[in-house]
C-alpha positions in Angstrom: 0.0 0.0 0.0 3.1 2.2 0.7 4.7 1.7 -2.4 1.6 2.3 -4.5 1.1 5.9 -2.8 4.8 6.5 -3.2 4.0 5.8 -7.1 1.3 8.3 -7.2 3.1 11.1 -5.5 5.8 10.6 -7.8 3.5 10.5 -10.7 1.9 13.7 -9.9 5.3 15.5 -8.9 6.2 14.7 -12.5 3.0 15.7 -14.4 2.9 19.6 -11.8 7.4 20.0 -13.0 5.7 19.4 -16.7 8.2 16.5 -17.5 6.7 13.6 -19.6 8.6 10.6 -20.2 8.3 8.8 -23.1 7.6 4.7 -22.9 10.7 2.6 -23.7 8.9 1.4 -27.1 8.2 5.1 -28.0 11.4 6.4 -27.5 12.8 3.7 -30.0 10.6 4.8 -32.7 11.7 8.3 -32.6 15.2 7.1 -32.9 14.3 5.6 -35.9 12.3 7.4 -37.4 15.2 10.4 -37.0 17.4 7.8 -38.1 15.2 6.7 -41.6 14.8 10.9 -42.6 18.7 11.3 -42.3 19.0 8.3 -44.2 16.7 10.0 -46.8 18.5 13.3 -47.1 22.1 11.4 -47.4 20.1 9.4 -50.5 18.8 12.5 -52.0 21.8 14.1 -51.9 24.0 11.1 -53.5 21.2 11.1 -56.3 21.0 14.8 -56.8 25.2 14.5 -57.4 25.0 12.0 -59.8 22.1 13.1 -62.1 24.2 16.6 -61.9 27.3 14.6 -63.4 25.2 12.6 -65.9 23.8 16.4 -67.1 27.5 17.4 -67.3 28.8 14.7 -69.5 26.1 14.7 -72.3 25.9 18.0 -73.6 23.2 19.6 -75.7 24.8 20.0 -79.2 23.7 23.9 -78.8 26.5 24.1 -75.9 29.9 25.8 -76.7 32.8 23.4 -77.1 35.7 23.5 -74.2 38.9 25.4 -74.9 41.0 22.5 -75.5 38.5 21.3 -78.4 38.1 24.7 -79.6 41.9 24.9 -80.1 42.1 21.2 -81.6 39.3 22.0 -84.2 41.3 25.2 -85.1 44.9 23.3 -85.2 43.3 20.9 -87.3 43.5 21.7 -91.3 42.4 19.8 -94.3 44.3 17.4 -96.1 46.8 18.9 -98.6 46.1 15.5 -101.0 42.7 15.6 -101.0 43.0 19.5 -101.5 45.2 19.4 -104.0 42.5 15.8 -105.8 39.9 18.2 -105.6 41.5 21.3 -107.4 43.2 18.4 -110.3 39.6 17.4 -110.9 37.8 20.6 -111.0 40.6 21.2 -113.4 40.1 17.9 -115.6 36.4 19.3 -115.7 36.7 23.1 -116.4 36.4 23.5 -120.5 39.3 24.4 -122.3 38.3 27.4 -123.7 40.0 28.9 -126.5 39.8 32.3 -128.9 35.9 32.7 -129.9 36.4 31.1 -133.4 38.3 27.9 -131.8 36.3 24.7 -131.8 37.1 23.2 -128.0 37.6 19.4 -127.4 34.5 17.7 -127.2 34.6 14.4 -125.5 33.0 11.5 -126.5 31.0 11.1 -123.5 27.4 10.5 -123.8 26.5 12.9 -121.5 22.9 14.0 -120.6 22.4 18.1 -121.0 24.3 20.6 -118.9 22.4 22.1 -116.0 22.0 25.5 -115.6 25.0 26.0 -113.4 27.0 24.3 -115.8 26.0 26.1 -118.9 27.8 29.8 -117.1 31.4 28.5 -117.1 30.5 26.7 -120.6 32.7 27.9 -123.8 31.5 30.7 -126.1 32.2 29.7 -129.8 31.1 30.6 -132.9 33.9 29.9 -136.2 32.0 32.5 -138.5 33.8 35.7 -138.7 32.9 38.6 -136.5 31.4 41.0 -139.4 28.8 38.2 -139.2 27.3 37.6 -136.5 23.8 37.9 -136.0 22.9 40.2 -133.3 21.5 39.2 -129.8 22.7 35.7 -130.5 25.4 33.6 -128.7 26.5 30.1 -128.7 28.0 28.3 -126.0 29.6 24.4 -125.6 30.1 22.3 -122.9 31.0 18.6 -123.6 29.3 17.3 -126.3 26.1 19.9 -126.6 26.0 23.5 -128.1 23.6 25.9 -126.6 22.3 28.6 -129.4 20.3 31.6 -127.6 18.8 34.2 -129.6 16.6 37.4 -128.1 14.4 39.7 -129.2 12.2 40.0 -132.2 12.9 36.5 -133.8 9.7 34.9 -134.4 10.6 31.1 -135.9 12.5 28.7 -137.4 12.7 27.0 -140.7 15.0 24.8 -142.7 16.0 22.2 -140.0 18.3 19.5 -140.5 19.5 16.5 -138.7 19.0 17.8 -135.1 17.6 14.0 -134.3 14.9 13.6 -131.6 13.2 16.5 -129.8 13.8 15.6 -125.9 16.6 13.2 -126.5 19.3 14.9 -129.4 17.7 18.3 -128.6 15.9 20.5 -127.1 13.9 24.1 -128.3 12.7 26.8 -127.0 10.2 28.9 -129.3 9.3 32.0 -127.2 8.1 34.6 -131.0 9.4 38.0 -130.2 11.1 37.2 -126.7 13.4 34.1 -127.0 14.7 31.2 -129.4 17.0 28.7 -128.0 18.6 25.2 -129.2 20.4 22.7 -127.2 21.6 20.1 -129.0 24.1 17.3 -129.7 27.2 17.3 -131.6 27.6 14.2 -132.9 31.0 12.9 -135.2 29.5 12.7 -139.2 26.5 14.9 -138.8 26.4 18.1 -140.4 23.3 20.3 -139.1 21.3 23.4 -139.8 18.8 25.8 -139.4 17.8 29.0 -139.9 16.4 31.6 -137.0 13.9 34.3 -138.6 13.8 37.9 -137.2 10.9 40.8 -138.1 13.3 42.6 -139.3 14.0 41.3 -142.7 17.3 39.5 -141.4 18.1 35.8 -139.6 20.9 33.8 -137.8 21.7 30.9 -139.8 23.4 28.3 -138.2 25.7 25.7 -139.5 27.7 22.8 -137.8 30.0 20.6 -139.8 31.6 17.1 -138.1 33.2 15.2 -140.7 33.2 11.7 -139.5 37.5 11.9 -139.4 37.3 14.4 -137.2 37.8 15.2 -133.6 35.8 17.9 -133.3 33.7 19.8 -135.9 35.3 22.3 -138.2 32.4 24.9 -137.9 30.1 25.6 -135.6 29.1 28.6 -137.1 26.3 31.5 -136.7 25.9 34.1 -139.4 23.7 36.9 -139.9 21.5 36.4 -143.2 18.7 37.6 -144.9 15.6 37.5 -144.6 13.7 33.9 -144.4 11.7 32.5 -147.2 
């Protein structure tokens, strides 16, 4: 009976100093629950760290190269072979263009029409004398075609020989009073013609002559006429 009042007086001397003490099982659950959120930050932490290193090795392509790679990309220079290959075969390719009445080489090639691109570093020619040309004509060659332009008031054509197929040995373009235009294929034994009629009571007659023991044709000539029938 003594001890059990002891207990109560000691009960309530706690509870009036306001000290509460925690039951054994309690208190061990605190400990790990303190014990579980420090075990969370450290994880956090060691995850934040390595997603921050896996960011830092793969960069966007947008990002600015290091100074080291910088200075390797600039140290770097092209080959001097390949260089020099390139500037050989852009050399094999260029035409060998000669004085206006000189025929160039025309290689037996087989070749399907310049482009357009092509056609401005192609060869002016014409082997009819200067006093003749027609005016606002020109011809030009690259490989194995020949290019006649003529602008203004020329209205047709007449008198056409031995051009072959329209869309595979040539190609026109009838445009009365604006543009008239051939391109067509030289070919070894084939001597061709036609006649380009202007308003004017004048034309450009053109004339191409390949004899068959030839390397190239011995005219490829456009003179100023009169007018057509």
């Amino acid at each position: 009976m003594k001890l059990n009042i002891l207990g109560v007086r000691l009960s309530c001397l706690l509870l009036l100093s306001g000290l509460v003490l925690p039951a054994c099982g309690e208190e061990s659950n605190a400990k790990k629950d303190d014990s579980s959120k420090e075990d969370d930050k450290k994880k956090k932490k060691r995850d934040k760290k390595a997603k921050a290193d896996e960011e830092g090795d793969a960069k966007p392509a947008s990002a600015k190269p290091d100074e080291a790679d910088a200075k390797a990309d600039a140290d770097a220079k092209p080959d001097e072979g390949e260089a020099q290959a390139e500037g050989e075969l852009d050399s094999d390719d260029a035409p060998s263009c000669g004085e206006l009445n000189e025929v160039p080489t025309i290689p037996d090639t087989g070749s399907k029409p310049p482009t357009v691109e092509e056609w401005k570093t192609a060869c002016k020619v014409n082997t009819q004398g200067p006093n003749s040309h027609p005016d606002d004509c020109e011809m030009k060659v690259m490989r194995e075609w020949l290019r006649v332009t003529c602008r203004g008031d020329y209205y047709k054509t007449q008198n056409m020989e031995n051009f072959g197929a329209n869309g595979a040995d040539y190609f026109e373009m009838i445009k009365p009073n604006q543009i008239i235009g051939y391109t067509m294929k030289l070919s070894k034994g084939r001597n061709q013609k036609v006649r380009i009629c202007h308003t004017k009571n004048k034309r450009a007659s053109l004339f191409v002559s390949w004899p068959s023991g030839e390397e190239k044709p011995l005219h490829i000539a456009l003179a100023r006429g009169p007018a057509c029938d």
